[in-house]
C-alpha positions in Angstrom: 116.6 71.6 67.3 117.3 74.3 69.9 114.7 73.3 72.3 115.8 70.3 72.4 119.7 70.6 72.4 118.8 73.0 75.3 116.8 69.9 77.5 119.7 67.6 76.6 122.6 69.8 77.8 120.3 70.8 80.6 119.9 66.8 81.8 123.0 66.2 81.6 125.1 69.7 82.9 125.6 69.7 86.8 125.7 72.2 88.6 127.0 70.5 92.0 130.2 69.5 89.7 130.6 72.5 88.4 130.5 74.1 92.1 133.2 70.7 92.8 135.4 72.5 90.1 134.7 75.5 91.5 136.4 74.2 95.1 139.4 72.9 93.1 140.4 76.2 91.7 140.1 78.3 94.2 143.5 76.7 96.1 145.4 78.4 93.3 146.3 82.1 94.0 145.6 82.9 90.5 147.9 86.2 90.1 147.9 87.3 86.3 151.6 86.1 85.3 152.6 84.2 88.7 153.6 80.5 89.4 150.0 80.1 90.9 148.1 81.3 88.0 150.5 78.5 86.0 149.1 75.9 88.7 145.7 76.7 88.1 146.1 76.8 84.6 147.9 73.3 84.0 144.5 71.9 87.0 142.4 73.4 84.4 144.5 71.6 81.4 144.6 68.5 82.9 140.7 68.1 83.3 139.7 69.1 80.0 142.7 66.8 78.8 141.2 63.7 80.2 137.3 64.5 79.4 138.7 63.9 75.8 139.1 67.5 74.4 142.1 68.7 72.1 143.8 70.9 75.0 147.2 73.1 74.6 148.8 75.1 77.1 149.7 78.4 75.2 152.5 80.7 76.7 153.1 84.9 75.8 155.9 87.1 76.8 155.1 88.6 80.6 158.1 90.6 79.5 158.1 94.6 80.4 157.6 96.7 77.5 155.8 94.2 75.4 153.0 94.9 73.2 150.0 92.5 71.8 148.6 95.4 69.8 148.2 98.6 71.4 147.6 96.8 75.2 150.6 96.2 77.1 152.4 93.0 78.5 153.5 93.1 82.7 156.7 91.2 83.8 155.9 88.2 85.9 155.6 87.9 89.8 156.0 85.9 92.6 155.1 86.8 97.0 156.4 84.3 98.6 155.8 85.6 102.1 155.0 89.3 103.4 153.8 90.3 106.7 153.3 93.9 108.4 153.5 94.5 112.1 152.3 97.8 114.2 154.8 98.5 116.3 154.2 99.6 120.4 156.3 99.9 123.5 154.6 96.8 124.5 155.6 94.6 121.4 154.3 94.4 118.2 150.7 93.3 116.5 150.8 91.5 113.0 148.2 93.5 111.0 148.7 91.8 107.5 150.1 88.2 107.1 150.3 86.7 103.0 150.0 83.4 104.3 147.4 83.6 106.0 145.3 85.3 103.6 146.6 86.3 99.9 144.1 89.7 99.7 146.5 90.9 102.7 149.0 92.5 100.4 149.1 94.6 97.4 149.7 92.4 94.5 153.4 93.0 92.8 154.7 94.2 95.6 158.5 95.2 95.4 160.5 93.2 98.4 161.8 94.6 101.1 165.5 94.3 102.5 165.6 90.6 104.0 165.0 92.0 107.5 162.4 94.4 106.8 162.2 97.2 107.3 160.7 99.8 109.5 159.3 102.9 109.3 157.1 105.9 110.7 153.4 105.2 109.1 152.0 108.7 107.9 148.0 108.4 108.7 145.8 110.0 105.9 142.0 110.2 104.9 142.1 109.3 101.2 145.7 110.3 100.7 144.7 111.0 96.5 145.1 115.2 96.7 147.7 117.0 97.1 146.0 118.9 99.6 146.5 116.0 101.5 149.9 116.4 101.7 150.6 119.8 102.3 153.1 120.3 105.8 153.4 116.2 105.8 156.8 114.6 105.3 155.9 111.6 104.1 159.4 111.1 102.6 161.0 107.4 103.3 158.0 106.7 105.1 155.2 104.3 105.0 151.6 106.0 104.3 147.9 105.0 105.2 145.2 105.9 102.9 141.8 104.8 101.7 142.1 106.5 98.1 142.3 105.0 94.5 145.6 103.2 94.6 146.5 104.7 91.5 146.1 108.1 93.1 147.8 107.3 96.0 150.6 105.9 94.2 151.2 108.7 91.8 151.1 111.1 95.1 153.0 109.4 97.9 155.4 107.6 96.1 156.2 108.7 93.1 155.9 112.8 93.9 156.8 112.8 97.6 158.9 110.1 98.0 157.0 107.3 100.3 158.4 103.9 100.6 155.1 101.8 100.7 151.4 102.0 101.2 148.9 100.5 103.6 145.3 100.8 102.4 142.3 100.3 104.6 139.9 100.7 101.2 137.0 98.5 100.3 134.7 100.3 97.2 131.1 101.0 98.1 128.4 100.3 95.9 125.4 102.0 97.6 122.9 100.4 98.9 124.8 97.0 98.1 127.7 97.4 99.3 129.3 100.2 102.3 132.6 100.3 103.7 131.4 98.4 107.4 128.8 96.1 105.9 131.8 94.0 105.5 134.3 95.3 108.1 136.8 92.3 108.2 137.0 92.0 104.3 140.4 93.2 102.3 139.9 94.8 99.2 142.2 93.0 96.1 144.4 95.5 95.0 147.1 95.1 92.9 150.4 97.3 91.2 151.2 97.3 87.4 154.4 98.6 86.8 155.6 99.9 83.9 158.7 100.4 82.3 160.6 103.9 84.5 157.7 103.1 87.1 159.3 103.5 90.7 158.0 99.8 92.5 157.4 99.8 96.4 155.9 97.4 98.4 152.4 97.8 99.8 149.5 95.9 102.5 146.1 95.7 102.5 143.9 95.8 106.6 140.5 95.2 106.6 137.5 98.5 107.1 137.8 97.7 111.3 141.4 97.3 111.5 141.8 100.7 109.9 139.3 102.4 111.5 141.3 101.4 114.6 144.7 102.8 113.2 143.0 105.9 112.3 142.3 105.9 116.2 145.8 105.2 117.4 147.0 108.0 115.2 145.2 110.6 117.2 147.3 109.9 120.2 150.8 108.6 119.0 153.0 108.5 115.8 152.9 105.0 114.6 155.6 102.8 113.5 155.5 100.0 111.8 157.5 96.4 110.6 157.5 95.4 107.0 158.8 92.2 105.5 157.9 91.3 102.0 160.0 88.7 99.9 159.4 88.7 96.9 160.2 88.6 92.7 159.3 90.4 89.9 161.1 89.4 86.5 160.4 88.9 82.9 158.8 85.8 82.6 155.6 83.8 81.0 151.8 83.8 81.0 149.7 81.3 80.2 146.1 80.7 77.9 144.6 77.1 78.3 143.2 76.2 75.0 140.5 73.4 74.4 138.1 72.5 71.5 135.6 70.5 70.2 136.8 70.0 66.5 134.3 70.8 63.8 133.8 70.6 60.3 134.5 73.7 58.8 137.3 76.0 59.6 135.0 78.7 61.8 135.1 78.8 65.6 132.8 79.8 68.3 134.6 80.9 72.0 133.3 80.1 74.8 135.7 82.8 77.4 136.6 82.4 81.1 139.3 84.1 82.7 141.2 82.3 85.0 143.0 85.2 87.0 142.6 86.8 90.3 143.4 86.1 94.2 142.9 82.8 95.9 139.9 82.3 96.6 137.9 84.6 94.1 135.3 81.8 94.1 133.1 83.5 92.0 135.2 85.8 90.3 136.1 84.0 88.6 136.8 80.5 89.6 132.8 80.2 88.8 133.5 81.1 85.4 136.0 78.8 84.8 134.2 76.1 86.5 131.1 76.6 84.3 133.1 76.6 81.3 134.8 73.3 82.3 131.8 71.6 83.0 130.1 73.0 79.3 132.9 71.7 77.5 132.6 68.4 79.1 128.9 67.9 78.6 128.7 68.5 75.4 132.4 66.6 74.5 130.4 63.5 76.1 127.1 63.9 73.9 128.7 63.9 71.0 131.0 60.9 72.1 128.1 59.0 73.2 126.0 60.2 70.0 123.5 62.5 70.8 125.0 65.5 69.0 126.3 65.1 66.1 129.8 66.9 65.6 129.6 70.5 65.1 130.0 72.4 62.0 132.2 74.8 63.6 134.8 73.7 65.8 133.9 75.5 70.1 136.7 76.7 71.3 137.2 77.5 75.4 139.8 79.7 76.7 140.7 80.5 80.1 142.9 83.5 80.0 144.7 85.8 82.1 141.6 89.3 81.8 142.2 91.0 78.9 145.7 90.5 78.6 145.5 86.7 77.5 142.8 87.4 74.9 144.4 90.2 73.3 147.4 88.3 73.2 145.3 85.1 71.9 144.0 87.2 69.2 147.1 88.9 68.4 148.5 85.5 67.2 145.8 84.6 66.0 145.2 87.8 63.7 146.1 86.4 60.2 142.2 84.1 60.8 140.5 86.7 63.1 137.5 86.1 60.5 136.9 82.3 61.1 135.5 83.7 65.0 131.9 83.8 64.3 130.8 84.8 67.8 131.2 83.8 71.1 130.1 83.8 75.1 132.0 85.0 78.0 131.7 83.7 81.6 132.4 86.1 84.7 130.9 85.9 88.1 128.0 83.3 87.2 128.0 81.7 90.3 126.4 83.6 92.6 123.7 82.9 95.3 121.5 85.8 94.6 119.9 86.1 97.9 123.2 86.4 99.5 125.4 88.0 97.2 122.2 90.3 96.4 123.2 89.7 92.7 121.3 89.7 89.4 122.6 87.9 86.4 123.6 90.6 83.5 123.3 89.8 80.1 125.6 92.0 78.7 124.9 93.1 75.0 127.1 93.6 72.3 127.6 97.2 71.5 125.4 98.9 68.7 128.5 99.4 66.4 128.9 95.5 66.1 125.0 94.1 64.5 124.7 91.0 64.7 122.3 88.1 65.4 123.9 87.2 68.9 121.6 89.3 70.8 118.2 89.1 69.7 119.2 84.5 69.6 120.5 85.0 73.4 117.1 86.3 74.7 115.8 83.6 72.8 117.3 81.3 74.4 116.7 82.9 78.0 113.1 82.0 76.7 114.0 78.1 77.3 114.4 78.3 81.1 112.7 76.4 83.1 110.2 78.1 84.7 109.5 76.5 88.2 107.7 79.3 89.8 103.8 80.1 89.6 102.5 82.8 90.5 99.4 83.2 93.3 96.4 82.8 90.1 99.1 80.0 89.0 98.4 81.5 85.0 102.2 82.9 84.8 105.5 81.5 85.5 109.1 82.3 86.0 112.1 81.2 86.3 114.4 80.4 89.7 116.9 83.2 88.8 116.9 86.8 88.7 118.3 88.3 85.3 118.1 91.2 83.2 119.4 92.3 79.7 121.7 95.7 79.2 123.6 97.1 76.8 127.1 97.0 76.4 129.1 97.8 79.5 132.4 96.0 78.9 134.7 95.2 81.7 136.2 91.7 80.7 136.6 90.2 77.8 134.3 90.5 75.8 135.0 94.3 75.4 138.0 92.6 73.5 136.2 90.7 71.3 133.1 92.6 70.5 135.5 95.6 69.4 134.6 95.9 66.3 138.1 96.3 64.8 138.1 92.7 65.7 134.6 91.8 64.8 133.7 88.8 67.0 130.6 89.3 68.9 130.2 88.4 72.2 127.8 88.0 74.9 128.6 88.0 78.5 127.0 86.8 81.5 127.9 88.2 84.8 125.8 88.1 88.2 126.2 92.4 89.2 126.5 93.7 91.6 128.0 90.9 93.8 128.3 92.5 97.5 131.8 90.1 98.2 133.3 91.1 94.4 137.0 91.7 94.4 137.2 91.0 98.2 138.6 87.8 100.4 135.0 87.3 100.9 134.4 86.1 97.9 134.2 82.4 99.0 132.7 78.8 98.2 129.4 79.3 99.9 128.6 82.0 98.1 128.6 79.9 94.7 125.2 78.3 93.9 125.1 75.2 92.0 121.8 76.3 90.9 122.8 79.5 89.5 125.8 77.4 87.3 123.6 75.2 86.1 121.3 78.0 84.8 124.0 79.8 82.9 126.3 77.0 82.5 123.1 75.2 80.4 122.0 78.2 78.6 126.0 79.1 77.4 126.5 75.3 76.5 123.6 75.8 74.0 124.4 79.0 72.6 128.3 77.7 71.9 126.9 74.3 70.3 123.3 75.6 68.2 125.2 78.6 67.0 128.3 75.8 66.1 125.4 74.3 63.8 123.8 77.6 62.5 123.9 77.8 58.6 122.1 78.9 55.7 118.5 77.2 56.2 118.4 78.8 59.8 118.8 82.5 58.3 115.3 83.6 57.8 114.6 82.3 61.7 117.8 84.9 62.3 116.6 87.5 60.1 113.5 87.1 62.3 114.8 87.7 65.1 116.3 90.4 64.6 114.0 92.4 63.2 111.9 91.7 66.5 114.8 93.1 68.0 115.5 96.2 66.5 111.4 96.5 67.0 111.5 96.4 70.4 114.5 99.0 70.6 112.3 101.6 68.7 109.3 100.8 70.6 111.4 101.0 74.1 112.9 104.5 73.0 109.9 106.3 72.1 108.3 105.0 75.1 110.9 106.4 77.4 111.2 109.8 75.4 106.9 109.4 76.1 107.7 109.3 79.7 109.7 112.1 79.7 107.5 114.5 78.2 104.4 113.1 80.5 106.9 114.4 83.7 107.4 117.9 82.1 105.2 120.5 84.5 102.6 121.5 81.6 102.2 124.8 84.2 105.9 125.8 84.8 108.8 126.5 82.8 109.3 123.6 80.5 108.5 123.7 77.3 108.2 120.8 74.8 110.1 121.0 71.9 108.2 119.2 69.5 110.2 119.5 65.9 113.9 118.3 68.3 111.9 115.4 69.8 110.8 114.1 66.3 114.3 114.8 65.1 115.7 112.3 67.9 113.1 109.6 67.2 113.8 109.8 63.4 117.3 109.8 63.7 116.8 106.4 66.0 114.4 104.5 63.6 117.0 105.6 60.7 119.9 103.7 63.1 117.7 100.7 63.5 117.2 100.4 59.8 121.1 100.6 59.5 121.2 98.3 62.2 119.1 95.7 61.1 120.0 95.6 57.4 124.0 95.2 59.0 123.5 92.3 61.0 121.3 90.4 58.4 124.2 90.9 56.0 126.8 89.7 59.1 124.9 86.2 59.0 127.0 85.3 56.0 130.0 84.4 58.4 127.7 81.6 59.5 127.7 80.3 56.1 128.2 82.1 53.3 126.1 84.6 51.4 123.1 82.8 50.7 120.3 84.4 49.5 121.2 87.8 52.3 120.6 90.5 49.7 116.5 89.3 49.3 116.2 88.4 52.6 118.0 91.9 53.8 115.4 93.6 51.6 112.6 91.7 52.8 113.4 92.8 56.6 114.6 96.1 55.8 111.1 96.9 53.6 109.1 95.3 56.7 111.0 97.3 59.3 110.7 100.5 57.1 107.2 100.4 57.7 107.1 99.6 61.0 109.5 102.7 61.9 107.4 104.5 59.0 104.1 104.1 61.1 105.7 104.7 64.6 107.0 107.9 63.2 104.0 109.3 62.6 102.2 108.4 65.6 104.7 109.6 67.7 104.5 113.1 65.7 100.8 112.9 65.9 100.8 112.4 69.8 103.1 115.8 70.1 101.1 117.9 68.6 97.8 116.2 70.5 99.7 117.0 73.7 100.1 120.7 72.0 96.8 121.6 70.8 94.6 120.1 73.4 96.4 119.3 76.7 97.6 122.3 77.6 101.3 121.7 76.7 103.6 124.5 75.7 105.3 124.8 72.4 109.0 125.5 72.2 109.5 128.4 69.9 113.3 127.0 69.6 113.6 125.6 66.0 116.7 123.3 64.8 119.7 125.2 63.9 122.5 124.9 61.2 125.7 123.1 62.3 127.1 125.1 65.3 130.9 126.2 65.0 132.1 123.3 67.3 129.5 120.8 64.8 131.7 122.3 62.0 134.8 121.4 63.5 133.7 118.1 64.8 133.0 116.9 61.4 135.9 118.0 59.5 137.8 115.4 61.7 138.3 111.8 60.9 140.3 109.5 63.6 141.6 106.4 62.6 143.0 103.8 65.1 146.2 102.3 65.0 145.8 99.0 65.0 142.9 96.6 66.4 142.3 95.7 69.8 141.7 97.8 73.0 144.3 100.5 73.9 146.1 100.5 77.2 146.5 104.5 78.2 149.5 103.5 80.8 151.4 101.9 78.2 152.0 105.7 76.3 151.6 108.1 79.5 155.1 108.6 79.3 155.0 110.3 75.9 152.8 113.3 77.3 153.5 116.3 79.1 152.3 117.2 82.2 149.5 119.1 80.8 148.4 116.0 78.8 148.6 113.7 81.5 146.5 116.2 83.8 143.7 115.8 81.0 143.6 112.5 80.8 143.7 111.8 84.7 141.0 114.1 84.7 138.5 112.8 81.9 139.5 109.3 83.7 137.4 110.5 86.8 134.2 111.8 85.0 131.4 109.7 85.9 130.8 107.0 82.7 133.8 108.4 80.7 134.9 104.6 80.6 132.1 103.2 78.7 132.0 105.9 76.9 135.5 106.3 75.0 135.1 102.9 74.7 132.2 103.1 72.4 133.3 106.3 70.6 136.9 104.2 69.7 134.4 101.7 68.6 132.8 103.7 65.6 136.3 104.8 65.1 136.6 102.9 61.8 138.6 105.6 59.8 135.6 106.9 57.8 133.4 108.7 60.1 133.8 111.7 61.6 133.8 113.1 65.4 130.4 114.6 64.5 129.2 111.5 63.0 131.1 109.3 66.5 129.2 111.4 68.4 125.8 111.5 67.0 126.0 107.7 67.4 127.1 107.9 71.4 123.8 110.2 71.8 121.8 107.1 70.2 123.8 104.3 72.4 125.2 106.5 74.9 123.6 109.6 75.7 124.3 113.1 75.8 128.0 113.2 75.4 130.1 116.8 75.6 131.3 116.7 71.9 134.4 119.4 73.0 135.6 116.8 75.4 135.3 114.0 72.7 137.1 115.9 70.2 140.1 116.7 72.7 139.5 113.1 73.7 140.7 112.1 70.2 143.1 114.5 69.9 144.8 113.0 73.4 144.4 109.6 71.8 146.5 110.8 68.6 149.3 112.3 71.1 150.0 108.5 72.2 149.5 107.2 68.4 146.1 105.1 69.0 144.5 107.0 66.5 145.8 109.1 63.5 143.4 112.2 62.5 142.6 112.9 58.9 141.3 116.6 58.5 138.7 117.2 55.3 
């Protein structure tokens, strides 16, 4: 049935009219909350609408100080034409003109009087320290800097006193991606005020035009000419809903969002294009009586980021169980060679089990494989792609939170050397590429759709294959390790804390996969889960049983006869910060992600200095994601952070446990002392 749902969708799915979509969507300047994004989202509407899906046009509050949640709504906004000029003797030079291209100002900008306005522009490097700043007036002036906007922001206008920004920044991603590999591109940048925030107006130049400013400013102030008009106001955002009824009242989503700067070709009008052209397809097969109709009804949303599925879910909150899964699309048309991409299949994290990520590979299995290699005994496929674990980022870190319990998939090509820029254009989209992961989502959304009881051993399967090959791939990697350790110099291998660590993971996987067989019973009810569970979980035991002890074996091999030193260091008690760690028990709030802007305002400086602070540490991101995760309101830090060491790494526990206690200052979590 898979296999051949898969060749069906994959005869009929086009990936030339998906990359056809793709050109119609990117004449929409698709600004979260802005007349554009409303154009784009009625385009999108009005296709599905006449392929023959049930469509609505679902609108939320872009009204300041709103809340789906814990994550905040933004008022609504509208550029209708800004241009900057650098002023000479000799004239003046337009630097930055909206229409022309849309990436050349700072999205919700604040207007300037009708005439403009001019003003001395303050040249800086990075402009994000107050070092920076010291003996510069920057006061009622306009300032140049190449720092995080946020940063910038915090400094120049709302501490000193600046009247707008221009930014020459573009984000590197070594060796993808430096600052002059694309020296005429405009980084998207954008404002989001808040309620008390102080709104400016603000331009984006491209890497060579601001190397040249930088130039000018060595010999003579500068002065420049802005003109932005412009509205900001409460207003409306929109969610495009379509489905494929079903039988049964359970859903699958299929997740594009629809936001960002004309053109953003592939971010994301590839996304939406994909999606479009999936829920077409299969629409038509069942029409024309190839599929039958779906158990479960597919459901495709194109959303504003975040925002529009938090909000979708929000009002949706009362049947948050009927989502069984779902996919999310984002950046999935990209030509590989030029865009120097690979497609990510993002996992979902280890706190939600489930089937959905074991049955993806699975189905990465299916892929035509149209390329031989020299002995012509193996093949591969056309497309470069690679499974990771949970790294969030777009929607589905909504949805895979499991405080909302859908899990979700997403396929992104990373790193995309054009991403987030006015590069990001129409010849970088592959119609290859969308058929690839336009195919392989379409079957995921419809098989899983059809997925019930009699498919639940296949699942169970699966999974335990799965957790397998997460036991096997730890133990190699910890095997690595120890075979780098210099046998003659310092290091010593600590043989009784390495076991402890590989126990400790096989006891998780057992967890793990016992969980997610017991999760298949929102496919389709209980079943027979409780044999089948024991089944696995007795199979797996043994497996983990057995790895164990060869793992413990091949220590003490490496010990006795090759020369490897012993640590003397044995496993302690609980240290004092252990004690405290487990004595605490945060709760969240209320589902969903947390937006930390929306309660800043509530901390003191000191607070605020923290959390600026732990926002800057290298893979902090990821990683208060995942601990908020395992936040369910029954374990403890210790136990949070014994479970980031598994699916994380090594994480500080002090700073988690202040983490927390930050979070509770802005009432996302509540702490319960034992």
């Amino acid at each position: 049935m898979i296999r051949g749902t898969f060749e069906a969708i994959g005869r009929e799915y086009s990936g030339e009219r998906a990359k056809n979509f793709v050109s119609e969507l990117i004449n929409f300047h698709r600004i979260q909350g802005s007349p554009g994004y409303r154009k784009a989202a009625e385009y999108v509407y009005s296709v599905l609408k006449s392929g023959g899906l049930e469509c609505e046009i679902l609108k939320f509050p872009a009204v300041e100080g709103v809340a789906f949640w814990n994550y905040g709504s933004f008022q609504e906004s509208d550029i209708e034409d800004a241009k900057l000029f650098l002023l000479a003797d000799d004239g003046e030079e337009k630097i930055a003109d909206y229409s022309v291209n849309k990436f050349s100002v700072i999205q919700r900008s604040a207007p300037t009087p009708d005439n403009g306005i001019v003003a001395e522009l303050v040249v800086l490097e990075k402009g994000d320290t107050e070092e920076e700043y010291a003996n510069v007036d920057v006061r009622g002036k306009v300032v140049f800097a190449s720092g995080d906007l946020n940063d910038v922001y915090s400094l120049a206008v709302e501490k000193m006193g600046a009247i707008g920004i221009v930014t020459d920044r573009l984000r590197e991603w070594p060796p993808i991606r430096k600052k002059m590999d694309l020296p005429d591109a405009l980084q998207y940048c954008s404002f989001w005020w808040n309620a008390g925030k102080k709104k400016c107006f603000g331009f984006v130049v491209s890497p060579r035009t601001g190397a040249r400013i930088r130039e000018l400013a060595r010999n003579r102030k500068l002065m420049v000419k802005a003109f932005v008009k412009s509205k900001i106001y409460d207003g409306s955002f929109e969610v495009v809903s379509a489905k494929i009824r079903g039988i049964e009242d359970k859903e699958v989503l299929v997740v594009a969002h629809l936001c960002h700067p004309q053109p953003s070709a592939n971010d994301n009008a590839s996304g939406v294009a994909a999606a479009i052209e999936a829920a077409l397809v299969i629409n038509r097969l069942i029409m024309e009586g190839v599929f039958w109709r779906p158990r479960k009804t597919i459901r495709f949303l194109f959303v504003p980021e975040i925002t529009g599925t938090v909000a979708f879910l929000n009002a949706s909150k009362e049947r948050l169980d009927s989502f069984v899964a779902g996919v999310n699309l984002d950046m999935v048309g990209e030509d590989q060679r030029v865009c120097e991409s690979i497609l990510m299949v993002d996992a979902t994290p280890y706190s939600l089990p489930s089937f959905l990520n074991p049955y993806t590979e699975y189905l990465f299995n299916l892929m035509p494989r149209k390329v031989t290699s020299f002995s012509e005994r193996d093949s591969f496929p056309l497309i470069r792609y690679e499974f990771i674990k949970f790294s969030g980022g777009s929607d589905h870190e909504v949805l895979s939170d499991p405080s909302i319990g859908i899990p979700t998939v997403s396929f992104t090509n990373w790193p995309d050397k054009f991403y987030h820029t006015s590069e990001d254009t129409l010849d970088k989209v592959d119609p290859n590429m969308l058929w690839h992961v336009g195919t392989i989502a379409s079957t995921l959304a419809y098989t899983v759709s059809n997925l019930s009881r009699k498919d639940y051993d296949f699942l169970a399967l699966l999974i335990e294959k799965y957790c397998e090959e997460q036991v096997n791939n730890v133990i190699d990697d910890v095997i690595c390790k120890i075979s780098d350790m210099d046998r003659n110099g310092e290091d010593d291998l600590s043989v009784e804390e390495e076991i402890y660590f590989i126990k400790e993971y096989c006891t998780f996987w057992r967890w793990w996969l016992s969980k997610a067989i017991q999760e298949l019973s929102k496919l389709d009810g209980e079943g027979d889960l409780t044999k089948l569970s024991e089944y696995y979980g007795r199979k797996f035991a043994k497996f983990t049983n057995m790895k164990e002890k060869l793992f413990t074996e091949y220590l003490e091999r490496l010990v006795s006869e090759n020369g490897y030193r012993k640590s003397s260091m044995k496993r302690k008690s609980m240290a004092r910060i252990e004690e405290e760690a487990n004595k605490i028990i945060p709760k969240r709030t209320s589902p969903g992600p947390i937006d930390i802007k929306l309660k800043m305002n509530v901390l003191e400086k000191e607070s605020k200095d923290k959390i600026h602070n732990f926002m800057k540490l290298r893979g902090w991101r990821i990683c208060s994601i995942l601990a908020l995760f395992w936040a369910d309101g029954k374990r403890t830090v210790l136990d949070i952070w014994r479970m980031l060491k598994i699916e994380h790494g090594q994480v500080d526990l002090k700073s988690l446990i202040e983490w927390f206690y930050l979070l509770e200052k802005m009432d996302f979590v509540r702490i319960e002392k034992i």
